[in-house]
MARBA-3410 file (N, C-alpha, C, O; in Angstrom, 1 decimal):
159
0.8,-1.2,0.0,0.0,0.0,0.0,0.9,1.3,0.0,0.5,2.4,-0.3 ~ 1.8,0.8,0.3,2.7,2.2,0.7,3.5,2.7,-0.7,4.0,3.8,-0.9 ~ 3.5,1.7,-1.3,4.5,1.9,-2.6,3.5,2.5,-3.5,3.9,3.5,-4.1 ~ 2.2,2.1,-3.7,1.3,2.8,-4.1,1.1,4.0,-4.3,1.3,4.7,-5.3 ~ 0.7,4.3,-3.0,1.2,6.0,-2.6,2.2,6.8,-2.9,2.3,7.9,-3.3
3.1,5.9,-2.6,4.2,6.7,-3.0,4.5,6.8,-4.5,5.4,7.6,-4.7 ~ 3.8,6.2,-5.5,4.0,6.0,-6.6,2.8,7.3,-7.2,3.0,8.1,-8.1 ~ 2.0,7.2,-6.5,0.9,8.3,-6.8,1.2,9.5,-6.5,0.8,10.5,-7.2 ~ 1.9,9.5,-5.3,2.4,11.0,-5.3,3.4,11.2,-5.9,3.6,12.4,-6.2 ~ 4.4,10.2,-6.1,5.6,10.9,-7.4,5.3,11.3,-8.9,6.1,12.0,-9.5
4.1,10.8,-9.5,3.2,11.2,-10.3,2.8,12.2,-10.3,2.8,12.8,-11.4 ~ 2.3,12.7,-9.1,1.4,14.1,-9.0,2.8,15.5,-9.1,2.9,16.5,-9.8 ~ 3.5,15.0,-8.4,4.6,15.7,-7.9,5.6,16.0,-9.6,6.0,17.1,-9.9 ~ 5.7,14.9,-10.4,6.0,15.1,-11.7,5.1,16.0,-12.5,5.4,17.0,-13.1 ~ 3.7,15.5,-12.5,3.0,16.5,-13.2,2.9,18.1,-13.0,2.4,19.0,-13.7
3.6,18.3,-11.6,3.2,19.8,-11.2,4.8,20.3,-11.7,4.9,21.5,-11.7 ~ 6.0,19.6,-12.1,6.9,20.0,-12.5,7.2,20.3,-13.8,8.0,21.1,-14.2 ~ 6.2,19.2,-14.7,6.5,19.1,-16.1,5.2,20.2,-16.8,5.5,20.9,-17.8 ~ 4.0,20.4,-16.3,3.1,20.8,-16.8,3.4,22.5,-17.3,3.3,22.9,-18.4 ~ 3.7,23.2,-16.3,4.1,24.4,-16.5,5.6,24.5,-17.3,6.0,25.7,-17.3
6.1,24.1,-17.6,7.4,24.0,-18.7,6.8,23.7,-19.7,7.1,24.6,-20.5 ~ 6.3,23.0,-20.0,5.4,22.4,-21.1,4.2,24.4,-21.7,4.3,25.2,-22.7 ~ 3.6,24.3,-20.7,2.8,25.7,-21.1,3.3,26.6,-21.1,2.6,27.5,-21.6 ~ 4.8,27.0,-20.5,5.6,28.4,-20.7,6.2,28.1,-22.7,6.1,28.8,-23.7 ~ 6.5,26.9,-22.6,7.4,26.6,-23.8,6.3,27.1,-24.9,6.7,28.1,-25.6
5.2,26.6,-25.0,4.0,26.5,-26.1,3.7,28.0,-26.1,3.3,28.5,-27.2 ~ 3.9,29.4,-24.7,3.2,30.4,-25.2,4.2,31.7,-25.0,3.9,32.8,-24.6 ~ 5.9,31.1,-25.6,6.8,31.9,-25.2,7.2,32.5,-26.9,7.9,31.8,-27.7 ~ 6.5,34.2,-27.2,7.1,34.9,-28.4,8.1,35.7,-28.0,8.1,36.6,-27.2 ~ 9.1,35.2,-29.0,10.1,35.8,-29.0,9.4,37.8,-29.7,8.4,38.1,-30.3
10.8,38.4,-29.1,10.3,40.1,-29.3,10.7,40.4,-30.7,11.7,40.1,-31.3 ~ 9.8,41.1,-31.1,10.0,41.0,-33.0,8.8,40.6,-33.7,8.4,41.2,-34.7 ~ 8.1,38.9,-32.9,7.6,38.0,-33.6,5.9,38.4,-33.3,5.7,39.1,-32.3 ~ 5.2,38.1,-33.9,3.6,38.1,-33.6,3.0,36.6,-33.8,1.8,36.4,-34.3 ~ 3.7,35.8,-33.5,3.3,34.0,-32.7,4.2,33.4,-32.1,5.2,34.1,-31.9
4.2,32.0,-31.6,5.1,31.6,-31.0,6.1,30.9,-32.1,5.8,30.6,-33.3 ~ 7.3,30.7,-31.5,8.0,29.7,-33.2,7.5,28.4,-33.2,6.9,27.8,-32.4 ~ 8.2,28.0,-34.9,7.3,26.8,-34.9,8.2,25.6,-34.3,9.3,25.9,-33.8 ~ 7.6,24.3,-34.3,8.3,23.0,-34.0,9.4,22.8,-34.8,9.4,23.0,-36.0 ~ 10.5,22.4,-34.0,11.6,22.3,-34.7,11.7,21.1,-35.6,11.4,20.0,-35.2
12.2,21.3,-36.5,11.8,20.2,-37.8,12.8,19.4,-37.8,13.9,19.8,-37.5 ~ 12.6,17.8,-38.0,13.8,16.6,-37.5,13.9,16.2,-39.1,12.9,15.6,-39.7 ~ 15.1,16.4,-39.8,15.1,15.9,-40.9,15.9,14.7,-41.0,17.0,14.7,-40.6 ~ 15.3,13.2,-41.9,15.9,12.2,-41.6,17.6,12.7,-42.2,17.8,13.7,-43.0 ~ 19.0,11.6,-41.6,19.6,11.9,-42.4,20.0,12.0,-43.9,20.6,12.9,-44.6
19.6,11.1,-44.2,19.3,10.8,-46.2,18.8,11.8,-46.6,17.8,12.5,-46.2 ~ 19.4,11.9,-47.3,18.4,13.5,-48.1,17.0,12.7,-48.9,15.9,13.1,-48.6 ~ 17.2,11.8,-49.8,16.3,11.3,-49.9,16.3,9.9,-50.4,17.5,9.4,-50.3 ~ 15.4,9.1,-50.9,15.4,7.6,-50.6,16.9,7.5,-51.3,17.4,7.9,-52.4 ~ 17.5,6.7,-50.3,18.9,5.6,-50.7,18.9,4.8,-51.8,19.8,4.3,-52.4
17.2,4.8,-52.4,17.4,3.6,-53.1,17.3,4.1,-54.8,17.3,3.4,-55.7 ~ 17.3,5.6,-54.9,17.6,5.9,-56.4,18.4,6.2,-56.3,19.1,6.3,-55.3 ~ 18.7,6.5,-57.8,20.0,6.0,-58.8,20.5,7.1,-58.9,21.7,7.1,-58.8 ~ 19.9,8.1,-59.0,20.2,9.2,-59.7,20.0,10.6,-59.3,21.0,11.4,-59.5 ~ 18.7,11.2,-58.5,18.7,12.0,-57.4,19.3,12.0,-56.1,18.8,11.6,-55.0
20.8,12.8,-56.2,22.1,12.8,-55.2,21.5,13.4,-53.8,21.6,12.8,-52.7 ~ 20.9,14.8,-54.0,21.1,15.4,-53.1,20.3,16.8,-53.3,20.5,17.4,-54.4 ~ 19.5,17.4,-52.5,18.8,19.0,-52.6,18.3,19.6,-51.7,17.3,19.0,-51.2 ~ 18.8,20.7,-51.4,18.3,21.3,-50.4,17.4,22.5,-50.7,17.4,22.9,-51.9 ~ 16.8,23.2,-49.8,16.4,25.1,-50.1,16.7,25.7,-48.8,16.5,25.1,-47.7
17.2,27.0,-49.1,17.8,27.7,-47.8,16.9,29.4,-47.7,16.2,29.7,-48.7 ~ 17.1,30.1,-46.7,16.5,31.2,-46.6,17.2,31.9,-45.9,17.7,31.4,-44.9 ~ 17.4,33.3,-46.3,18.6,34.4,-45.3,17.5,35.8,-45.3,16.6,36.0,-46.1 ~ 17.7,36.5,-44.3,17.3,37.9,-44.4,18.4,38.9,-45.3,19.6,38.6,-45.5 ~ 17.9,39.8,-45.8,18.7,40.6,-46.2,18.7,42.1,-45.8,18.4,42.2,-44.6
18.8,43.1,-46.4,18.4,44.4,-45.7,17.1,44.7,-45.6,16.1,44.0,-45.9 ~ 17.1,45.7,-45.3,15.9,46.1,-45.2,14.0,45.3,-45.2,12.9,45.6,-45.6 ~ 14.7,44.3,-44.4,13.8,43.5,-44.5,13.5,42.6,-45.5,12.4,42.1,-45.3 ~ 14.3,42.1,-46.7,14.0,41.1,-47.5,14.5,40.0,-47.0,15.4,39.9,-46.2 ~ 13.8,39.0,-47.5,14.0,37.9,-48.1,14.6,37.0,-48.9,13.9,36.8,-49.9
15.7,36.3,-49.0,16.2,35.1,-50.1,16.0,34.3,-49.9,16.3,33.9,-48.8 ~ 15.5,33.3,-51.0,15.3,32.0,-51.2,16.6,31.6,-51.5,17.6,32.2,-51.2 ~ 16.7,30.2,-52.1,17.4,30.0,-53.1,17.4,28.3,-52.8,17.1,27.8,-51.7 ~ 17.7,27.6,-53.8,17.8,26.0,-53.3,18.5,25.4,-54.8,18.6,26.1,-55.8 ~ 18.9,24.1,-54.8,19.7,23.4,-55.8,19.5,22.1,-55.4,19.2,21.6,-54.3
19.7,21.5,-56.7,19.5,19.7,-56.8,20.7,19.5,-57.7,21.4,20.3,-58.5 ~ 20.8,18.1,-57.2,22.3,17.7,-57.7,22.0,16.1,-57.9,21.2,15.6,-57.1 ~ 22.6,15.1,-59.0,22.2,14.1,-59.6,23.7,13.4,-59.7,24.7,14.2,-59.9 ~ 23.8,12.3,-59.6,25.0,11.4,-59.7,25.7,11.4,-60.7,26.9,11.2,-60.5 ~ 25.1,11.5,-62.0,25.3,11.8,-63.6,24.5,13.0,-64.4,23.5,13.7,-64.1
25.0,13.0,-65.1,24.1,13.8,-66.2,22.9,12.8,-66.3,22.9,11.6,-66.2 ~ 21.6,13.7,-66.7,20.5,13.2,-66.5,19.7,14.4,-67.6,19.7,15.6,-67.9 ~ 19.1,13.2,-67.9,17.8,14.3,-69.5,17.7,15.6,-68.7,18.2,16.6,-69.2 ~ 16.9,15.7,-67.0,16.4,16.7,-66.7,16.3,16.8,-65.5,15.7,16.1,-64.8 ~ 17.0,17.7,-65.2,16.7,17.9,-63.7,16.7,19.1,-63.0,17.5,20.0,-63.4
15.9,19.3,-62.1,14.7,20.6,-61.4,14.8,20.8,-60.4,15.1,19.9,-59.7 ~ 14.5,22.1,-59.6,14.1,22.7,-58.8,12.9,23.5,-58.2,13.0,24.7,-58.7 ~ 12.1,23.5,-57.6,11.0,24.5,-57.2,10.9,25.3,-55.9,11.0,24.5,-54.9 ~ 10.7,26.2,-55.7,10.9,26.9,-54.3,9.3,26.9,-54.5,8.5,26.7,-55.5 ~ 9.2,27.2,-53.1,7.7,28.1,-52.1,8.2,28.7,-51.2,9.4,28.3,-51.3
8.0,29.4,-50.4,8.0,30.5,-49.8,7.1,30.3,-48.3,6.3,31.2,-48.3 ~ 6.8,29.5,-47.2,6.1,29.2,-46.3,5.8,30.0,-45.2,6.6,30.0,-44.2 ~ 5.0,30.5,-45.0,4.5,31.5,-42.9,4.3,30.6,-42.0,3.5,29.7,-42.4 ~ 4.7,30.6,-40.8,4.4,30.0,-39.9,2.5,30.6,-39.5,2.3,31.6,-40.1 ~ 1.9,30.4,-39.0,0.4,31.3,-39.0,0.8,31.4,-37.0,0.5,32.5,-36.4
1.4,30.1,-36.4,1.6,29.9,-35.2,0.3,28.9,-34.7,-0.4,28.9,-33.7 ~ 0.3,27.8,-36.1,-0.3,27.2,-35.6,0.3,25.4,-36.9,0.7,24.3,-36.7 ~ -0.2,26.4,-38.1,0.5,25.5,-39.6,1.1,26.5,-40.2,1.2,27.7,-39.9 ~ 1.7,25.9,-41.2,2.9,26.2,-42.4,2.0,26.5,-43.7,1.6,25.5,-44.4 ~ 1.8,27.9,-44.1,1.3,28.1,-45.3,2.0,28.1,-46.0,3.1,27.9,-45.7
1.5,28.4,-47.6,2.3,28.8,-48.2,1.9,30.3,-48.9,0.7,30.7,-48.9 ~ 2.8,31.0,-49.4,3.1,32.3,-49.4,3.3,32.7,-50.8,2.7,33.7,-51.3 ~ 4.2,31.9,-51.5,4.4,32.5,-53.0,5.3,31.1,-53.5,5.9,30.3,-52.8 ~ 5.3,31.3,-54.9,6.0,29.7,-55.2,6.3,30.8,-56.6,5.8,31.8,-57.0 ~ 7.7,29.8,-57.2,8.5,30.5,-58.2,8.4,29.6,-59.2,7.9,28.5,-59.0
8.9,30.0,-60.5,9.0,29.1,-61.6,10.4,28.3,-61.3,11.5,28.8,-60.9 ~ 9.9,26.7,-61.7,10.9,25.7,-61.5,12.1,26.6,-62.1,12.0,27.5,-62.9 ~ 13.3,26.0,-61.5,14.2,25.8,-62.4,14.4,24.3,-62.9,14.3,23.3,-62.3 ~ 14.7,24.6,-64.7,14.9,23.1,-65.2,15.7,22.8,-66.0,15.5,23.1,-67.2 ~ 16.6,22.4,-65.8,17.9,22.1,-66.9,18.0,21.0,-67.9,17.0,20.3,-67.7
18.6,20.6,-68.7,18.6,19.5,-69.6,20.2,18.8,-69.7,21.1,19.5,-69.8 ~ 20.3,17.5,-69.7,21.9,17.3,-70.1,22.2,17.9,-68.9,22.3,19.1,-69.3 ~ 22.5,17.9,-67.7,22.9,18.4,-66.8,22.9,17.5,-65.3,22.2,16.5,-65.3 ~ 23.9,17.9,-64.1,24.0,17.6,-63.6,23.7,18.5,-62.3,23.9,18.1,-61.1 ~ 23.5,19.0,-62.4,22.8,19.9,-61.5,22.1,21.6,-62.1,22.4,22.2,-63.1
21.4,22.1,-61.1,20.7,23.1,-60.9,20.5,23.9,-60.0,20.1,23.2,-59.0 ~ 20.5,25.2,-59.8,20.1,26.0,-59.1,19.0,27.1,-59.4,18.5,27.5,-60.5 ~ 18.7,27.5,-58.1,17.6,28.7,-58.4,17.5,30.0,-56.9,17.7,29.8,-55.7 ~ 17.3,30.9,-57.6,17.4,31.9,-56.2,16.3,32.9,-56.5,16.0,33.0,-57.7 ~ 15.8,33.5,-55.8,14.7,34.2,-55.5,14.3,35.8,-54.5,13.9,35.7,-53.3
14.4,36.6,-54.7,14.9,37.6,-53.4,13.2,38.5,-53.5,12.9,39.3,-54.3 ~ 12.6,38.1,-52.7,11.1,38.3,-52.2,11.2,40.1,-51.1,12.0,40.5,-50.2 ~ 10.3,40.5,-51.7,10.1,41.9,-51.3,9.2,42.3,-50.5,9.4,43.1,-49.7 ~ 8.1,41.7,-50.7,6.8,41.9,-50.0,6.1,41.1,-49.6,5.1,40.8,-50.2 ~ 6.7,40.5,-48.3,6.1,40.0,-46.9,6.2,40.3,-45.7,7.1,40.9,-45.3
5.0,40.0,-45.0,5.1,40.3,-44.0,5.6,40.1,-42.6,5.5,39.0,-42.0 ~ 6.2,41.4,-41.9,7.1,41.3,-40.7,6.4,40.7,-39.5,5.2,40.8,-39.3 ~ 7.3,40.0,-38.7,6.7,39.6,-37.5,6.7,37.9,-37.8,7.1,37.1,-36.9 ~ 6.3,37.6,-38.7,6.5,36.1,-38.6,7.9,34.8,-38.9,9.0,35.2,-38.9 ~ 7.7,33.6,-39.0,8.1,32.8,-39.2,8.5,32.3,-40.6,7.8,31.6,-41.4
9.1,32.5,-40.7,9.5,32.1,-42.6,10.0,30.7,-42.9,10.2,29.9,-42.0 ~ 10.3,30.4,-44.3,11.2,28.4,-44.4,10.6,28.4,-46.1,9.6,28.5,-46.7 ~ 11.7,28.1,-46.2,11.4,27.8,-48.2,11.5,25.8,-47.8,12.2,24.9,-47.3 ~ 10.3,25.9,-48.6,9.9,24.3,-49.4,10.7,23.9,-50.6,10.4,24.4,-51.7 ~ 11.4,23.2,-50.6,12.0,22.9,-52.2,11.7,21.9,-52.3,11.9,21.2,-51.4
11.2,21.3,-53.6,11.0,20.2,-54.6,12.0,19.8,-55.2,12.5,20.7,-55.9 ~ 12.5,18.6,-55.3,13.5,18.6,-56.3,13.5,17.1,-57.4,13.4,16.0,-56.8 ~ 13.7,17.1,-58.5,13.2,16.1,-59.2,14.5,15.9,-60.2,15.4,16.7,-60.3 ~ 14.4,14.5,-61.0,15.5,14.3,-62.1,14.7,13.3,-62.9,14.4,12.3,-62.3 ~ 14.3,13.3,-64.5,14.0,12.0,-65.0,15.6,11.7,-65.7,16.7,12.2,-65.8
15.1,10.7,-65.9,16.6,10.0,-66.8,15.7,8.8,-67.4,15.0,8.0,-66.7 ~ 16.0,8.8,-68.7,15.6,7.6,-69.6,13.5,8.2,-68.6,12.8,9.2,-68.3 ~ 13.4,6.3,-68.7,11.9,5.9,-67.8,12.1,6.6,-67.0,11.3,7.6,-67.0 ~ 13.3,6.7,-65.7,13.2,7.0,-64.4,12.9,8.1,-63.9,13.7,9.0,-64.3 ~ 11.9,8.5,-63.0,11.8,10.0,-62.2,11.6,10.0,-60.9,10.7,9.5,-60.2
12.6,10.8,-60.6,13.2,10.1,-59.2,12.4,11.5,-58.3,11.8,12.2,-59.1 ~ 12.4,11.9,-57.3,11.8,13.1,-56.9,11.7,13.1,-55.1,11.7,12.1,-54.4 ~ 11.8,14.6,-54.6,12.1,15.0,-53.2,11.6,16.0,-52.6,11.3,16.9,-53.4 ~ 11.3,16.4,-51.2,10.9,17.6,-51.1,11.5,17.7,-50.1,11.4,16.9,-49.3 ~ 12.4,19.0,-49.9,12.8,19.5,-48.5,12.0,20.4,-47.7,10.9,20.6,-48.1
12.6,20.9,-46.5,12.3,22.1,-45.9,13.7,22.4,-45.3,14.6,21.6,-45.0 ~ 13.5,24.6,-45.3,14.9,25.1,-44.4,14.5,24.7,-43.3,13.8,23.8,-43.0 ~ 15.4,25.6,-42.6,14.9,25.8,-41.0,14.3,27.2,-41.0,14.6,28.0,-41.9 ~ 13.6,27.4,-40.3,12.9,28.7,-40.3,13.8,30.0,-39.5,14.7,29.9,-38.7 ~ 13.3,31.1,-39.9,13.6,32.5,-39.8,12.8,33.3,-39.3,11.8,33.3,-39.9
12.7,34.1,-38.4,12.0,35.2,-38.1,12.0,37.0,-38.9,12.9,37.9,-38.9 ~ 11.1,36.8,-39.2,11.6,38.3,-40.1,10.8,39.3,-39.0,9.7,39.7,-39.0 ~ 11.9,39.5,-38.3,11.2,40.6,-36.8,10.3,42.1,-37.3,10.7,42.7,-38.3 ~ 9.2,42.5,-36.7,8.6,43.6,-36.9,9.6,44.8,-36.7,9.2,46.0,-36.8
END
């Protein structure tokens, strides 16, 4: 009976420790921001499936610049030359709750190539939030179309 208890009140005693850490964390905005940030994103290590041939590797990244802008930019890269291979950005807001999206660019698409890039420098969005470019990245060769999609890490573009 005693271990019982004691097991119930180390329970209670954890919940009154863990609960409020838990609710400071979920309603703590950083100064600049107008929500909270988002969940930190766990990307597997593989960039993408091990098991094609031909889609190496692609990321998309995001920087502030002056005055408040924006750069995108992202690239895909292929083991060989390959018929075709692509890039697409999006542009994402955190809302402080989901991940919208914001604005999306014309692919980059190359031919006979081994890689591709694309960059982007966005003017008009809005301050205070959470930012993160989406990149798509794809390669056919012969039949095969091999394909991926990243995310950055996010940014705060402070008010």
């Amino acid at each position: 009976m005693k271990k019982i208890a004691m097991l119930g009140l180390s329970l209670i005693l954890l919940g009154l420790i863990v609960l409020p850490i838990q609710g400071q964390a979920a309603s703590h905005i950083e100064p600049g921001a107008l929500t909270a940030p988002p969940p930190g994103l766990i990307q597997p290590l593989t960039l993408f499936d091990p098991n094609f041939s031909y889609l190496e590797r692609g990321a998309g990244y995001i920087s502030e610049l002056s005055n408040g802008r924006l750069n995108i930019w992202g690239d895909t890269a292929a083991t060989v030359h390959v018929d075709e291979i692509g890039v697409g950005l999006t542009l994402q807001r955190w809302t402080g709750s989901v991940w919208i999206d914001v604005i999306s660019g014309t692919p980059a698409i190359d031919s006979d190539s081994a890689y591709t890039y694309q960059s982007h420098i966005l003017t008009s969005v809005a301050k205070g939030y959470y930012y993160r470019t989406k990149s798509s990245h794809w390669i056919t060769h012969g039949d095969v179309y091999e394909s991926g999609t990243r995310y950055s890490g996010s940014l705060l573009l402070p008010l």
